[in-house]
C-alpha positions in Angstrom: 46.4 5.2 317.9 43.0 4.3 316.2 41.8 7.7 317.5 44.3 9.6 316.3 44.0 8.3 312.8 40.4 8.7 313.2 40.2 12.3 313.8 43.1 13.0 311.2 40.5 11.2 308.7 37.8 13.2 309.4 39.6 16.5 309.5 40.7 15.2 305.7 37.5 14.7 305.0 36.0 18.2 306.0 38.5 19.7 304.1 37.9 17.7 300.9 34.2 19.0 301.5 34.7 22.1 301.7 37.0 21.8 298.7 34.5 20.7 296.2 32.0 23.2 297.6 33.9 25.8 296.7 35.1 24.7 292.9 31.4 24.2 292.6 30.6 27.6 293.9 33.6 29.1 291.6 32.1 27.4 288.4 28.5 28.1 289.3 30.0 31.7 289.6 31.7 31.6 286.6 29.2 30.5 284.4 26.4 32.4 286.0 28.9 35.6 284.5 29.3 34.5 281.4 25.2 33.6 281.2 25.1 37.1 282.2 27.4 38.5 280.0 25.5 36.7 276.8 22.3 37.8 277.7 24.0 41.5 278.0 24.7 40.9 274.5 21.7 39.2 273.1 19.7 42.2 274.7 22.0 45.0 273.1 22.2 43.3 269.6 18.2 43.0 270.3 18.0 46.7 270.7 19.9 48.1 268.0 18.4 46.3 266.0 15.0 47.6 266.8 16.2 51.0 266.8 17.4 50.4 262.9 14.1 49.1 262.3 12.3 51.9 263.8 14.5 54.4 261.7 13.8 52.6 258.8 10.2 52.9 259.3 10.1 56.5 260.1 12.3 56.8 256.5 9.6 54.8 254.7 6.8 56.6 255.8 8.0 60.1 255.1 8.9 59.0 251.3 5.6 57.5 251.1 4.4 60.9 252.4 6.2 62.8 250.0 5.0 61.0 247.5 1.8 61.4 248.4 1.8 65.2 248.8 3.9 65.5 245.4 0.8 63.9 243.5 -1.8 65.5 245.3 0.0 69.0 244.4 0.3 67.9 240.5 -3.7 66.6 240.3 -4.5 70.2 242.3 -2.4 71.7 239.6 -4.1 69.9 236.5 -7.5 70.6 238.2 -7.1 74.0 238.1 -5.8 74.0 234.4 -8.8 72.5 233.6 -10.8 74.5 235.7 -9.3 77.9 234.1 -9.5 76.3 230.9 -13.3 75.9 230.9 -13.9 78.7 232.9 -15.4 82.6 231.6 -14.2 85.4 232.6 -15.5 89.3 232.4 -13.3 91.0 229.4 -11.7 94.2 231.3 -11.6 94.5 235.2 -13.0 97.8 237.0 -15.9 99.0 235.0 -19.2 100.4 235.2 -21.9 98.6 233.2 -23.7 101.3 230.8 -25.6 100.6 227.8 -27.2 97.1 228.1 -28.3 94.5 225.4 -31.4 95.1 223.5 -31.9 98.3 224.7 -33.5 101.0 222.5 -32.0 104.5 221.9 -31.0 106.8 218.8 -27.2 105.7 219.0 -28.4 102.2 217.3 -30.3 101.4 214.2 -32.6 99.2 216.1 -31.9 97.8 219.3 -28.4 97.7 221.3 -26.4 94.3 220.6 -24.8 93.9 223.2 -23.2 95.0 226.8 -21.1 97.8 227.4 -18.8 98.4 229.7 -17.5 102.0 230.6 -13.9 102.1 231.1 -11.1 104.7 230.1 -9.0 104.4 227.0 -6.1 102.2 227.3 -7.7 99.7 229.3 -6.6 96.0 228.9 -9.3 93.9 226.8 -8.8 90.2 227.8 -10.3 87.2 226.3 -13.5 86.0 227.8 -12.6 82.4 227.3 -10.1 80.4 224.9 -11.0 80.1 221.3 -9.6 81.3 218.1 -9.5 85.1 216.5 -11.7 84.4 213.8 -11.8 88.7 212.6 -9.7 91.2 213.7 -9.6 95.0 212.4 -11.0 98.4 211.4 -15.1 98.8 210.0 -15.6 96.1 213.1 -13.6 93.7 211.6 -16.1 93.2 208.4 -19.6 93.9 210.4 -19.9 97.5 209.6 -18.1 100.9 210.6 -20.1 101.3 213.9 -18.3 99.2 215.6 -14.6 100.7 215.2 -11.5 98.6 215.4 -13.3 95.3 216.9 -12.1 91.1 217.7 -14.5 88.3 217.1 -13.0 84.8 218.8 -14.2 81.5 218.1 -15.0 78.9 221.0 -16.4 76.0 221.6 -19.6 74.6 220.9 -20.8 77.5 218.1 -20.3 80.5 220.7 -18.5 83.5 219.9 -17.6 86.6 222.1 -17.0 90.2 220.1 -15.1 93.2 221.1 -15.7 96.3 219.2 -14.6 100.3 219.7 -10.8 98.9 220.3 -8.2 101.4 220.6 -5.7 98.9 219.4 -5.8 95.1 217.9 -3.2 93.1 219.1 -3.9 89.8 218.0 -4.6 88.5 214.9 -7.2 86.3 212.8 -5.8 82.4 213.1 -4.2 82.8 216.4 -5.2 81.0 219.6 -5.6 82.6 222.8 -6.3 81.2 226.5 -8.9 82.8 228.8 -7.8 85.7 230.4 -5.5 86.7 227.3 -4.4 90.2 226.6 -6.2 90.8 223.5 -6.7 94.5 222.6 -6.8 98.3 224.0 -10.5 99.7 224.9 -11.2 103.1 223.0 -13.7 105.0 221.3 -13.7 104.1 217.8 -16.7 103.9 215.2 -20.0 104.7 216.8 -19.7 106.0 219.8 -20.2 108.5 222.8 -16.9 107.9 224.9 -14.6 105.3 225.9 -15.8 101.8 226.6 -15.8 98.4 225.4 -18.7 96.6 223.4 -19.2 93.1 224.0 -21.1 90.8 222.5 -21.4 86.8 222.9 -22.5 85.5 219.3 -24.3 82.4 217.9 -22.3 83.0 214.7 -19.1 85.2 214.0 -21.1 87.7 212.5 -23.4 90.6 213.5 -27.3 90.0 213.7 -26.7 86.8 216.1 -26.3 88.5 219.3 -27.7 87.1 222.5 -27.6 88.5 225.7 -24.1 88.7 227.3 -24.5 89.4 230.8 -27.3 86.5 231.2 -24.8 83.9 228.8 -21.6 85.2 231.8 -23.6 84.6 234.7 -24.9 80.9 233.5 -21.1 80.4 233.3 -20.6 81.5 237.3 -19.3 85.0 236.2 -20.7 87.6 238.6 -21.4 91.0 236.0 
């Protein structure tokens, strides 16, 4: 009898063990998945948000980029403002240089006042740098018939630049004009043999302060 209820203790037993081993095993199971499961979600929260981070950035930089390139373009634009602003120019384009300052010859009363440039009628006459028309008209706009239909502008620092056997005038005394300017029509009024423009750089607006005009351009960086 003893043995009996012996063994049918011990078989209760074993199977009490192996009971609890497995309820342990099923919650060790259990909450290894939902460990799992949160560290799933803590590395795909993790994640996004780096990528929204990382977009962010990218975002940032190219508006601070833009930025960047927008000023840049506005101080390149202001620097060459300036730069044209200061800047001398020769007064018609395609020419051949022909009678030259200070040279002798029957054609002048004494010496030649300035440069000339040998160009066909018609040809644009641009300002040589910005100032203001201080004379404009026939009889070389007040400095003697020789000169034609001529332009005297005013610029900075006591200089002025003259423009004499003029076809047409079209500016007039008072106004301001910019380097590069549209100012007259070369021609071959007053004094003169054929069509070209005389130019003249001035210490005063009138004749009789002449200096030499191609040395005065190319101390200014203009190749004559």
């Amino acid at each position: 009898m003893s043995k009996r209820v012996t063994s049918r203790s011990s078989r209760t037993s074993r199977l009490r063990t192996r009971a609890a081993v497995l309820a342990v095993g099923l919650g060790a199971s259990v909450a290894l998945g939902t460990g799992v499961a949160a560290a799933a979600g803590t590395t795909l929260d993790s994640s996004a948000a780096g990528t929204t981070a990382s977009a962010l950035q990218t975002q940032a930089a190219a508006q601070a980029k833009a930025a960047a390139d927008a000023k840049k373009a506005a101080a390149t634009t202001k620097q060459t403002a300036a730069k044209k602003a200061a800047s001398w120019i020769d007064p018609v384009k395609k020419y051949t240089l022909s009678a030259s300052f200070a040279q002798a010859g029957n054609m002048w009363s004494s010496t030649h006042s300035g440069q000339d440039f040998a160009v066909a009628t018609g040809t644009q006459v641009m300002a040589a740098h910005g100032g203001t028309v201080v004379k404009a008209g026939g009889n070389g706009a007040g400095d003697g018939p020789a000169y034609g239909n001529a332009v005297v502008i005013k610029h900075g620092n006591g200089t002025y630049s003259q423009y004499a056997h003029l076809s047409r005038i079209d500016v007039k005394v008072g106004q301001v004009v910019s380097t590069g300017q549209h100012i007259a029509l070369s021609g071959s009024t007053g004094n003169s043999s054929g069509p070209h423009l005389h130019f003249e750089i001035r210490t005063t607006p009138n004749y009789g302060s002449a200096v030499d005009p191609v040395a005065f351009l190319r101390d200014k960086g203009v190749t004559v």
